[in-house]
C-alpha positions in Angstrom: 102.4 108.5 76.6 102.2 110.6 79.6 102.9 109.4 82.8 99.7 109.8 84.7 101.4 109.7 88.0 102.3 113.2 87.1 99.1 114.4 86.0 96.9 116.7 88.0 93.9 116.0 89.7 91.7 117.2 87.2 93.2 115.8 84.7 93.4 112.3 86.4 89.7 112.6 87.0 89.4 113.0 82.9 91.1 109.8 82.2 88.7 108.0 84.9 85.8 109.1 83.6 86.6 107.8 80.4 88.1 104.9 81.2 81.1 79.8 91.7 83.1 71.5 88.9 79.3 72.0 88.9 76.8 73.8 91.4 79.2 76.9 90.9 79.3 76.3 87.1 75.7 76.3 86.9 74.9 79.2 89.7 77.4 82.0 87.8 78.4 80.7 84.8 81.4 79.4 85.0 83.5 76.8 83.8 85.7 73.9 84.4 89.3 74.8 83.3 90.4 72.8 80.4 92.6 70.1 81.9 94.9 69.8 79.0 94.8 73.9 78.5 96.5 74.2 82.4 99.0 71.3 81.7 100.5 73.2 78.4 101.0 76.4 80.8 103.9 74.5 82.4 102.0 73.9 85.6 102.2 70.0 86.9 99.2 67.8 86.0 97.5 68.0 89.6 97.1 71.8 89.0 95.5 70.9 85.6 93.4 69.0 87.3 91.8 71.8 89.9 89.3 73.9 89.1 89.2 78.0 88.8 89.0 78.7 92.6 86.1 81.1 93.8 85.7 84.0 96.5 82.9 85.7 97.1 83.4 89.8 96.8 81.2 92.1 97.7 78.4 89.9 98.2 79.0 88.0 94.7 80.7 85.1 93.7 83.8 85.6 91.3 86.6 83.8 89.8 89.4 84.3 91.8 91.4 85.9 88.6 89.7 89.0 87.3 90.6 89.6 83.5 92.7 93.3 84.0 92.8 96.0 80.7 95.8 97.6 80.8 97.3 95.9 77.8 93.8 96.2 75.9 93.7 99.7 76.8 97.6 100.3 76.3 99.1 101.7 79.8 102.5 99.9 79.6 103.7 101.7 82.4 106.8 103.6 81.0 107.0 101.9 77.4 105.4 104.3 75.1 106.3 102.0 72.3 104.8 98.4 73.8 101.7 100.8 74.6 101.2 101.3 71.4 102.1 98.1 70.1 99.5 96.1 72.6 96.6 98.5 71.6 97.6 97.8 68.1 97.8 94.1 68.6 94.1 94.3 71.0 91.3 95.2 67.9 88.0 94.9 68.6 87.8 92.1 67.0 90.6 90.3 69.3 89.4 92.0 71.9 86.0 90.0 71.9 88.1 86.9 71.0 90.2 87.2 73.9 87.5 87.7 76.5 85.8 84.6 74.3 88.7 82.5 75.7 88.9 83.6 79.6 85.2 82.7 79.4 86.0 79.2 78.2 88.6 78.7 81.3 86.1 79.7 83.5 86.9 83.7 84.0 83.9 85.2 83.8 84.7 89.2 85.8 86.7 92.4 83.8 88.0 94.9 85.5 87.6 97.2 82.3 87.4 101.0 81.1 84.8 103.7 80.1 85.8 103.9 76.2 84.5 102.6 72.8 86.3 99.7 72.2 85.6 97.4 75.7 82.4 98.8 75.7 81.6 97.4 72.3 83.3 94.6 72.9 81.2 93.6 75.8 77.7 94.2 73.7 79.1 91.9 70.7 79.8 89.3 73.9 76.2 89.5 75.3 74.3 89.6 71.9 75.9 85.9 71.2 75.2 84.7 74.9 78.1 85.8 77.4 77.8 86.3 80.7 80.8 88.2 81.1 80.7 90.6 84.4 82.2 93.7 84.5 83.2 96.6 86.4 84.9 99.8 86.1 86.9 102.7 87.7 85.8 106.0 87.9 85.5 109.0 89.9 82.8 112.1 91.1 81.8 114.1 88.1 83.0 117.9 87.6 79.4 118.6 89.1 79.6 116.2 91.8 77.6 113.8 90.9 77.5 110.4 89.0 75.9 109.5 85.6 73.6 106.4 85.8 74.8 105.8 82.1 77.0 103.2 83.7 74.4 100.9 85.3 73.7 100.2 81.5 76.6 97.3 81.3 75.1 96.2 84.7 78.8 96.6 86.6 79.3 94.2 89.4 81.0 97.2 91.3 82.2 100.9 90.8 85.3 101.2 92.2 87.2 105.2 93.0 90.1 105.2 90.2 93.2 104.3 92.4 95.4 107.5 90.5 92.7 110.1 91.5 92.6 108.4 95.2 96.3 108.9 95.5 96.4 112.6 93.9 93.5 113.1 96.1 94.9 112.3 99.5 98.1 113.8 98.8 96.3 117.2 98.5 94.0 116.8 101.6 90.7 116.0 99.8 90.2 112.8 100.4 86.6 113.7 101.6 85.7 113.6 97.6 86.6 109.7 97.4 84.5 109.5 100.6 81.3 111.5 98.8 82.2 109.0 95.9 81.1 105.8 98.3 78.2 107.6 99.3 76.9 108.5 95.5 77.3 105.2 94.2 75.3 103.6 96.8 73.0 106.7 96.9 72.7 106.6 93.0 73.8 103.5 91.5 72.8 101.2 93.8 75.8 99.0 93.5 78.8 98.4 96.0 81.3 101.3 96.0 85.1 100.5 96.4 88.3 102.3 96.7 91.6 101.8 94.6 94.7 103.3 95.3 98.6 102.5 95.1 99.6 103.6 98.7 98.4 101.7 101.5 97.9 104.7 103.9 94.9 105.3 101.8 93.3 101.8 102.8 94.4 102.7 106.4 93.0 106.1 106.7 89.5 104.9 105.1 89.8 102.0 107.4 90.1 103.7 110.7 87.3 106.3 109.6 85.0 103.5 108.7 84.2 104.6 105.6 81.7 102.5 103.5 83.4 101.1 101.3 82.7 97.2 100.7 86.3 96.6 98.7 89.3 97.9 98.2 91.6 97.3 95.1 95.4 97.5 95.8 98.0 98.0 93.8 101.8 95.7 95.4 103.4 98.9 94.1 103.0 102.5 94.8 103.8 104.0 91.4 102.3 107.4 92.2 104.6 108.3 95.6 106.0 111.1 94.9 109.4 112.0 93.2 110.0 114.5 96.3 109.2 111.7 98.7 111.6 109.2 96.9 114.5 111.5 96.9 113.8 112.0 100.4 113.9 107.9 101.3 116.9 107.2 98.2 118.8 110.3 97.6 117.7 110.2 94.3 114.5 109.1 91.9 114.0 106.3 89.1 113.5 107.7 85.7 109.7 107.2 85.4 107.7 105.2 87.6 109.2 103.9 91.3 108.7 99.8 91.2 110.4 99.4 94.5 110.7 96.2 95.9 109.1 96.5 99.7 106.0 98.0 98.1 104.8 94.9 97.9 105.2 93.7 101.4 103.8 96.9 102.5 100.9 97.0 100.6 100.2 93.0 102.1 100.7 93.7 105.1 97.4 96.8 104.8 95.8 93.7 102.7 95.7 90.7 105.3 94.7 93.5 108.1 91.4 94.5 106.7 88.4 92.0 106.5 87.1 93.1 103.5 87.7 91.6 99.9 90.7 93.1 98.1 91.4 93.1 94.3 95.4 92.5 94.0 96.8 93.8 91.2 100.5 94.8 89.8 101.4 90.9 91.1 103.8 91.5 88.0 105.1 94.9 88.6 103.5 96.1 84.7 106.0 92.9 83.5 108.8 93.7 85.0 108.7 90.5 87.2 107.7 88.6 83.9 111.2 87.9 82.3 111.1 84.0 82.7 108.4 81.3 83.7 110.0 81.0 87.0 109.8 84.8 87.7 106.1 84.8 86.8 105.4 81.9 89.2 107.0 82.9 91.9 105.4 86.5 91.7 101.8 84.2 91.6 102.7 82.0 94.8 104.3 85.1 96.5 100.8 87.0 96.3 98.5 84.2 96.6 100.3 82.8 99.7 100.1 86.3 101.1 96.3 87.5 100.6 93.0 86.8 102.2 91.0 83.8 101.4 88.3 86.5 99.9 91.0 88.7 98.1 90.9 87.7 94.3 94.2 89.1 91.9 93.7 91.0 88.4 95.7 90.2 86.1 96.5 92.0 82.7 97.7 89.7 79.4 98.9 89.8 76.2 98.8 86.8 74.4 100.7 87.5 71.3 103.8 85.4 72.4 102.4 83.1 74.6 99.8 81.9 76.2 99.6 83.8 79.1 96.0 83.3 79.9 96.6 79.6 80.5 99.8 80.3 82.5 98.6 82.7 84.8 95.3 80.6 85.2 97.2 77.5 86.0 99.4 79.4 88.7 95.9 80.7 90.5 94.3 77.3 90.5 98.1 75.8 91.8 98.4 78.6 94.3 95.4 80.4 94.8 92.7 77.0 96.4 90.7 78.3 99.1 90.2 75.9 101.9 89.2 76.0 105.1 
């Protein structure tokens, strides 16, 4: 697999392109999480007794874990072989199963990709009554423009793919990510976001006041330059730079901007998932961190485990919004 930090621009913009117990319950769909479902995950039975905390994003109400698609889509982030090996594992037919059972704990919102297999999976899930929300990444088209084909799975947002807004920035035309805002609500209608992996992105778009009603943020910046590393280390990572204060960095940009941030990489693409202590810790290190209308995305495979529980029953432990 290639690494996509590497890519160029227009080829980055080819991969995009393809790629609220009760009242709440009742108002968007969502459910209770299964108290005996939470305890199994290893959390303590007060957490299994919470419910899936909300936060309302972009003027709608979501669970505050968003199902992420990396494993279904198969970007392992440097592990060609457990690429293919989660794509082989994530059919269609597991693919519905698994978005089945996030339902069921009351995650309701995929982040998810432009391709054939999430987007068929999604139709099989509203013909037998889902209400599964999605939304994707994407970017301007070579013309310019933006196809309406997307408002056809009725996305909750479109968000600039966070590669392209990196590649984009580093070669001065950010003014494109900028005209993306602007067609989306032009066009689409919907709320426009920005994603990225370097926080000076969020700051520059910030201090223009660009309209952008969300931002999604990656805790590390796995497209910073190999020049720029060698400059800072003396030398560079073979592959892609998980270095640890990215994260603090990228927290810091988080809590200073009022709007609603998606978190993601609380995991660092698993390398911060070796034990059940490591994965907690990464949950309450985030979580204690963000905004109370910041939600986290979070990608799983649950071919060994039951991560879908676990990582539910660390947001409702650690991710309660009060106050």
């Amino acid at each position: 697999m290639q690494d996509r930090s590497t890519q160029t621009v227009e080829g980055l913009h080819a991969v995009a392109n393809r790629r609220e117990f009760l009242t709440g319950a009742v108002k968007a769909g969502i459910g209770a999480v299964a108290v005996d479902a939470i305890a199994a995950s290893g959390a303590n039975a007060e957490t299994a007794a919470m419910q899936v905390p909300l936060v309302k994003v972009a003027g709608v109400t979501i669970p505050r874990m968003i199902i992420g698609c990396n494993q279904i889509g198969g970007w392992s982030h440097g592990q060609p072989n457990l690429a293919r090996a989660t794509t082989d594992y994530f059919t269609l037919d597991r693919t519905v199963g698994f978005y089945r059972d996030c339902e069921k704990k009351g995650l309701d919102v995929c982040h998810t990709y432009w391709d054939q297999k999430p987007l068929a999976a999604l139709k099989q899930l509203w013909q037998s009554g889902s209400k599964m929300r999605p939304y994707f990444l994407g970017t301007l088209e070579s013309n310019g423009g933006l196809s309406k084909d997307l408002l056809e799975y009725h996305p909750l947002w479109y968000i600039h793919h966070g590669n392209v807004t990196d590649a984009l920035f580093r070669a001065g035309k950010q003014e494109q990510v900028h005209d993306f805002l602007k067609k989306v609500h032009d066009v689409l209608g919907i709320p426009a976001g920005i994603s990225c992996h370097n926080p000076d992105c969020i700051k520059y778009a910030e201090d223009k006041g660009w309209e952008a009603d969300l931002y999604q943020t990656s805790l590390y910046y796995v497209t910073r330059p190999q020049e720029e590393i060698r400059a800072k280390l003396g030398a560079v990572p073979l592959g892609e730079p998980f270095l640890d204060v990215d994260r603090d960095n990228m927290l810091n940009v988080i809590r200073q901007t009022k709007k609603s941030c998606l978190v993601f990489k609380l995991l660092a693409a698993g390398r911060l998932a070796g034990s059940d202590d490591s994965v907690e810790e990464a949950f309450q290190y985030t979580l204690s961190r963000i905004k109370k209308n910041d939600a986290v995305i979070v990608g799983m495979w649950p071919k060994f485990k039951d991560e879908l529980t676990q990582d539910l029953g660390f947001v409702c432990k650690y991710g309660q919004v009060t106050g």
